[in-house]
TORKOL-4160 file (C-alpha; in steps of 0.2 Angstrom, whole numbers, padded with zeros to 4 digits, m for minus):
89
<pt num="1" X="m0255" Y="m0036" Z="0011"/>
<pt num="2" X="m0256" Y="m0036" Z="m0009"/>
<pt num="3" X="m0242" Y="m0040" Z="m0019"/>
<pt num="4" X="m0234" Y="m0027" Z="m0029"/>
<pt num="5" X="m0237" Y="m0036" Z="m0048"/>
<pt num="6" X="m0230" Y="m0018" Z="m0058"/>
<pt num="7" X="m0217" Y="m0023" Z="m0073"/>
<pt num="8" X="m0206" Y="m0010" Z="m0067"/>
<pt num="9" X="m0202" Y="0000" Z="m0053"/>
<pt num="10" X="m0212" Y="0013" Z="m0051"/>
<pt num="11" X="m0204" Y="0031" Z="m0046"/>
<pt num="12" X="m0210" Y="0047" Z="m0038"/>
<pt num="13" X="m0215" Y="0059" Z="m0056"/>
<pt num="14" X="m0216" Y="0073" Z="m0045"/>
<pt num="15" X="m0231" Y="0079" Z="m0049"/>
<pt num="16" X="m0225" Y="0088" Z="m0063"/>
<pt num="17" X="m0236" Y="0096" Z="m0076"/>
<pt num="18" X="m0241" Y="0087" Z="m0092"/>
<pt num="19" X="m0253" Y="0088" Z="m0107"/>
<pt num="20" X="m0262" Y="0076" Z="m0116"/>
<pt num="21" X="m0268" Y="0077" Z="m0133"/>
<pt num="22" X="m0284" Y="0066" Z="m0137"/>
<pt num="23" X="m0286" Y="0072" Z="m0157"/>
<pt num="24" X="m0280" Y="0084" Z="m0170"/>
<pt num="25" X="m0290" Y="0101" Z="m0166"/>
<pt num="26" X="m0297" Y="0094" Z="m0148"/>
<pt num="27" X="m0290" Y="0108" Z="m0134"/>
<pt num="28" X="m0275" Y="0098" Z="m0124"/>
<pt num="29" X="m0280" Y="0094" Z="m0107"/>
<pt num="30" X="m0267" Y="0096" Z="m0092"/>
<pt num="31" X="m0264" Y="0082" Z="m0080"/>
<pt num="32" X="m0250" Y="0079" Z="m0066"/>
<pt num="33" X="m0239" Y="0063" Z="m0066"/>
<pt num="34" X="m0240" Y="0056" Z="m0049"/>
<pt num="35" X="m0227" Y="0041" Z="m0053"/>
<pt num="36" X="m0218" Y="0034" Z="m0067"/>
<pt num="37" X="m0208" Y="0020" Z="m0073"/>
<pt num="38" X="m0200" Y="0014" Z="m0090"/>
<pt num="39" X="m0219" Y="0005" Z="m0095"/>
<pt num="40" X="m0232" Y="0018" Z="m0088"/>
<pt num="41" X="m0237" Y="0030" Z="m0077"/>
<pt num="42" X="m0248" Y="0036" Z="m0066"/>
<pt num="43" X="m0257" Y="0054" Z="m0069"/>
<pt num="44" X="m0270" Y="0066" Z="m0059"/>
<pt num="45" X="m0284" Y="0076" Z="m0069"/>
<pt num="46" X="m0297" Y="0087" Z="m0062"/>
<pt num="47" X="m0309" Y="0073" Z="m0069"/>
<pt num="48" X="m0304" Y="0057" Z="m0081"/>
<pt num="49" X="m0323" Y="0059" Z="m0088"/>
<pt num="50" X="m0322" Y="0058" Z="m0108"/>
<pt num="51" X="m0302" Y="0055" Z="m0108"/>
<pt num="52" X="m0302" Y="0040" Z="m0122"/>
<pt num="53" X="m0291" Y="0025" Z="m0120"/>
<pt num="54" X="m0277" Y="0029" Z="m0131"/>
<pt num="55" X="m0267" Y="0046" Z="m0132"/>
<pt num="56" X="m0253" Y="0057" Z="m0132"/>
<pt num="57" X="m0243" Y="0063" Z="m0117"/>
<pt num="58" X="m0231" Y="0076" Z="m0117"/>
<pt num="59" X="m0223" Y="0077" Z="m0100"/>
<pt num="60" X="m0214" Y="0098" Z="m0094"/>
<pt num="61" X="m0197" Y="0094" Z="m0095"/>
<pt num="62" X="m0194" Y="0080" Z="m0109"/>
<pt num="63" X="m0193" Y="0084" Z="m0128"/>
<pt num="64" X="m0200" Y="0067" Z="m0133"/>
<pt num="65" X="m0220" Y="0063" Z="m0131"/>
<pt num="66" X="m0228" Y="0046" Z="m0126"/>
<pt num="67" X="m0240" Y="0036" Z="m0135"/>
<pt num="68" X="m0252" Y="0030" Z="m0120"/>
<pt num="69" X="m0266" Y="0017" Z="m0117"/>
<pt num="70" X="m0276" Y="0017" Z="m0105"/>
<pt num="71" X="m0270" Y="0003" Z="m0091"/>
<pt num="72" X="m0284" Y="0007" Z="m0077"/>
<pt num="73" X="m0293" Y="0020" Z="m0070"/>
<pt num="74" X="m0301" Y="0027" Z="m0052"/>
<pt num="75" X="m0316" Y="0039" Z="m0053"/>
<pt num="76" X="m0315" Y="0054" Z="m0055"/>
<pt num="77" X="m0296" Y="0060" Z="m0055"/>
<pt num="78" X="m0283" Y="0044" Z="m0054"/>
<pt num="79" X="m0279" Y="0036" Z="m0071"/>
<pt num="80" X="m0266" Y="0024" Z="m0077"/>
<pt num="81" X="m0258" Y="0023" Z="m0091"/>
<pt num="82" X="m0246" Y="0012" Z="m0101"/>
<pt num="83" X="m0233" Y="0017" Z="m0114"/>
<pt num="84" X="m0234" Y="0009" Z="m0130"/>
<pt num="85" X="m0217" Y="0008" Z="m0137"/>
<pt num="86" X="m0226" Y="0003" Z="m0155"/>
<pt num="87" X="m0233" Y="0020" Z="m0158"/>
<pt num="88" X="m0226" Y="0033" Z="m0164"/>
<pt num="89" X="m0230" Y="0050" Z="m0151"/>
């Protein structure tokens, strides 16, 4: 069994809709948080293919957008993410 190494506690996100935007023009591309904490989550695409490593998420629900950097990813629709408390979203 592998040890749990996460910062924080992850929680169930529901899989509630959510938007990235990659650049200013570029078309937003929906996702689905699978399971969030205060430091990151995790999200669902139809495919991670071309998604860069830093972004902006903008979870259904919250008025406030993340700044995001890529933490790890698992071909072709699992992706991590990290929130980077530094950048303004």
């Amino acid at each position: 069994m592998t040890a749990d190494k996460r910062k924080q506690p992850r929680m169930s996100g529901n899989n509630r809709a959510a938007v990235i935007y990659i650049a200013a023009g570029a078309p937003p591309i929906m996702c689905t948080v699978a399971d969030i904490s205060d430091g990151g989550a995790g999200l669902t695409f139809v495919s991670i293919a071309g998604i860069p490593n830093t972004f902006k998420l903008e979870i259904k629900g919250e008025t406030k957008g993340r700044s995001c950097k890529v933490a790890w990813k698992k071909e072709p629709h699992r992706m991590g993410v990290a929130f980077d408390p530094e950048a303004t979203a």
